[in-house]
Steps between C-alpha positions, in 0.01 A plus 500: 500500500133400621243773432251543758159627382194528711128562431308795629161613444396833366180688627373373211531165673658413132847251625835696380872485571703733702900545440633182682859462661717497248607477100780468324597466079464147349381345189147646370315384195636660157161639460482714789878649469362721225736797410305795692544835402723542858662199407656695172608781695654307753640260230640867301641581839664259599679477152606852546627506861526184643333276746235739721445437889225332643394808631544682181272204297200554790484880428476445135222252517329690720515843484613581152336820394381307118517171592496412958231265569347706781523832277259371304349160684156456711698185637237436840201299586331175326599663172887595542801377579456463909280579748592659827305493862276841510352353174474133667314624758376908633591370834906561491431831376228599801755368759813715345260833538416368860939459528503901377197656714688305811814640426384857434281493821804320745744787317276810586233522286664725259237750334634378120654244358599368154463146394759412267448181297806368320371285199118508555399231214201518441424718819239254679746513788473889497166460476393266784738728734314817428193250560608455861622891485117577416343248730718692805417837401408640858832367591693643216226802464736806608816341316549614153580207252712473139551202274836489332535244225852386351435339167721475191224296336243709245289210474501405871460861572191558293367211654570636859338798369195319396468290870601795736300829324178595462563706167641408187688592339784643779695808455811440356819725553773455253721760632449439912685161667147431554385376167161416621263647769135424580273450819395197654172369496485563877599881383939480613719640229718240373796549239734289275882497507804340341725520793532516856676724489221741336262421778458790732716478830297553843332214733401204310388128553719319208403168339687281254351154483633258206688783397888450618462186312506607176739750549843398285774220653888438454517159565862360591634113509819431709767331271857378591551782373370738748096622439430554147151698370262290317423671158270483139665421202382383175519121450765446195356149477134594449330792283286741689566357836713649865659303700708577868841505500749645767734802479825359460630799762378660760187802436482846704152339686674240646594792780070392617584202630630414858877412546322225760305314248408197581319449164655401208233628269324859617248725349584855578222808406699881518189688384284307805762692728546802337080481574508388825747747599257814345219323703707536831588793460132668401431332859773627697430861407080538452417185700302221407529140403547262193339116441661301302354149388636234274661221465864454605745364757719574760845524343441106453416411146698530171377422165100658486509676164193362300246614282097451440299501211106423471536368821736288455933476572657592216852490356647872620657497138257408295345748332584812666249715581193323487548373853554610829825472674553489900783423758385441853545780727861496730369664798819494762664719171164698600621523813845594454433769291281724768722388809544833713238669294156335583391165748398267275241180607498192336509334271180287656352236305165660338285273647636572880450856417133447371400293787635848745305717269121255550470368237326207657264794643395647196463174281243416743296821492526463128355115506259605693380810282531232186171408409604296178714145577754589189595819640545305835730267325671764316569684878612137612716426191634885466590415891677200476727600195630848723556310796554106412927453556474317183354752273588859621511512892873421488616582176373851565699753744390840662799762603453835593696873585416704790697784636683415837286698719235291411664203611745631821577156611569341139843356430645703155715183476307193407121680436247516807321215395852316629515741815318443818161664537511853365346793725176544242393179341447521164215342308509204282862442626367473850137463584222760407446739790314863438695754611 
């Protein structure tokens, strides 16, 4: 399978590589297929209980308690593992606060609302949002603003911590759901959960980008057979290596999948609805609206489970746990999952949905502020990487959740995006008009 990697620039301006299209197991050197320490557990498991999921292997690498590579991994920027747009360039992350002022001003100007961050990373996104929050202050100046962080990373938590507050170190709560509070440096209370589900319900502006795709995948091959699920066994051939095999009978998650596939390999993610579907329904009773960004299709592609080390594609069984592993997002099961619940819009390719938001506008008020020529070039490179159909433009999708009434004219079908014109335009997925 080809592996598609592209280069991006950080704003560092140091050249990097983002997660490409897609990855699948194959023959790495013996040097690098070293036997991990979540290698020997999955190896003991395995042995114990038989072949494990897909689904099952992606949880263990990445979210063991001892041994998940984001548990315990600062896996972003020039220095980790991948590097995502609000670090490539503070430009994305202005225009998504722009996307959430717009909303909350075209839905009423509520007097509070939380923003919910699913998977903050380091939290430069966060941060160049509350930027824009800041920057708009006699707009948002009678509305009363929380920050609501769900992390399951200590490391990248700390380091959140460490970019969003102006004291260290932050109070920490061992008992509460919130296991860490503090206060912005712009003086907004934010706090630190495990779950979703922890976060406070009332009317919030939710945002999840490179998030769904990490979240765990049954993947499924169709066989004369009927479908069978892909799973992880241990090779008998070769010590201390895994290897895919098929379920020789059918698996309870085979009830995901469509009885009108047209596929005849699918990648199907149950905890990305059983997300989607607490999103929706936050919306439908406090109001609101969710972003979601990443990369992903339509219901179109099949085989997109890779992984990334240093940078570079790496063998998704090869020592576990010291790489990330990613699936591209599916969003028509997006879709399907908050039909009757929410309108949905999208997905639109990210750099359709940039070019709605200005982003030609506000690169050129930045050039123009630039006095130096590298920080010019870094504008022009950080620029061309977000919104070049090669690099990110297309590979990248935006798809959002609004309540109905926002959208009266919306078809709950197919997604407004697919409709005709909705009452109330919405930004970025229509063009940028202030409300």
């Amino acid at each position: 399978m080809n592996a598609l990697v592209r280069r991006g620039v950080s704003r560092a301006g140091i050249p990097c590589l983002w997660r490409g299209k897609c990855f699948s197991s194959g023959n790495e050197p013996a040097e690098s297929n070293r036997a991990t320490p979540m290698l020997r557990h999955l190896m003991y498991k395995i042995k114990s209980t038989g072949p494990i999921t897909v689904a099952e292997y992606m949880k263990e690498v990445l979210t063991n308690p001892a041994k998940g590579y984001y548990v315990h991994h600062d896996m972003l920027g020039e220095k980790g593992d991948f590097i995502t747009s609000p670090e490539i360039s503070q430009i994305f992350g202005e225009l998504l606060g722009i996307w959430f002022v717009s909303e909350w001003m075209t839905s009423g100007k509520s007097p509070a609302f939380q923003l919910v961050e699913l998977g903050p990373g380091r939290g430069t996104l966060t941060g160049d949002i509350l930027r824009v929050f800041s920057q708009l202050g006699s707009v948002l100046k009678t509305c009363d603003i929380s920050v609501h962080l769900v992390e399951v990373s200590q490391k990248l938590s700390e380091i959140q911590a460490q970019a969003l507050t102006e004291k260290l170190p932050v109070e920490r709560d061992a008992e509460s759901l919130v296991y860490m509070k503090g206060v912005t440096k712009a003086g907004i209370p934010v706090s630190w959960y495990r779950d979703l589900k922890d976060v406070p319900k009332g009317y919030s502006f939710y945002l999840a980008h490179e998030f769904f795709d990490v979240l765990p995948v049954h993947k499924f091959q169709k066989t004369p057979q009927g479908w069978r699920e892909v799973l992880v066994d241990v090779d008998p051939q070769v010590s201390d290596k895994l290897r895919f095999v098929l379920a020789p009978c059918a698996t309870p998650a085979e009830a995901f999948i469509q009885h009108d596939e047209k596929r005849d390999h699918v990648e199907v993610c149950p905890d990305a609805g059983v997300i989607i579907q607490e999103l929706s329904q936050r919306i439908a009773l406090t109001g609101g609206a969710a972003l979601i960004a990443d990369y992903g299709h339509d219901g179109t592609k099949t085989d997109t489970f890779r992984g990334f080390c240093g940078h570079q594609l790496h063998d998704v069984l090869t020592a576990p746990g010291t790489a990330d592993l990613t699936a591209d997002v599916d969003f028509s099961y997006l879709r399907r999952m908050v039909q009757g619940k929410v309108a949905s819009l999208g997905p639109v390719e990210q750099r359709t949905f940039l070019k709605n938001m200005g982003i030609d506008v506000r690169l050129q008020v930045l050039l123009d502020k630039a006095e130096e020529p590298s920080t010019k070039q870094q504008l022009l490179q950080g620029y061309d990487m977000l919104m070049n159909p090669q690099k990110m433009g297309e590979r990248f999708n935006f798809f959002a959740l609004l309540p109905h009434q926002r959208l009266p004219g919306a078809s709950q079908e197919r997604g407004a995006c697919q409709s005709k014109t909705p009452a109330s335009s919405v930004a970025g997925f229509d063009d940028l008009v202030w409300q």
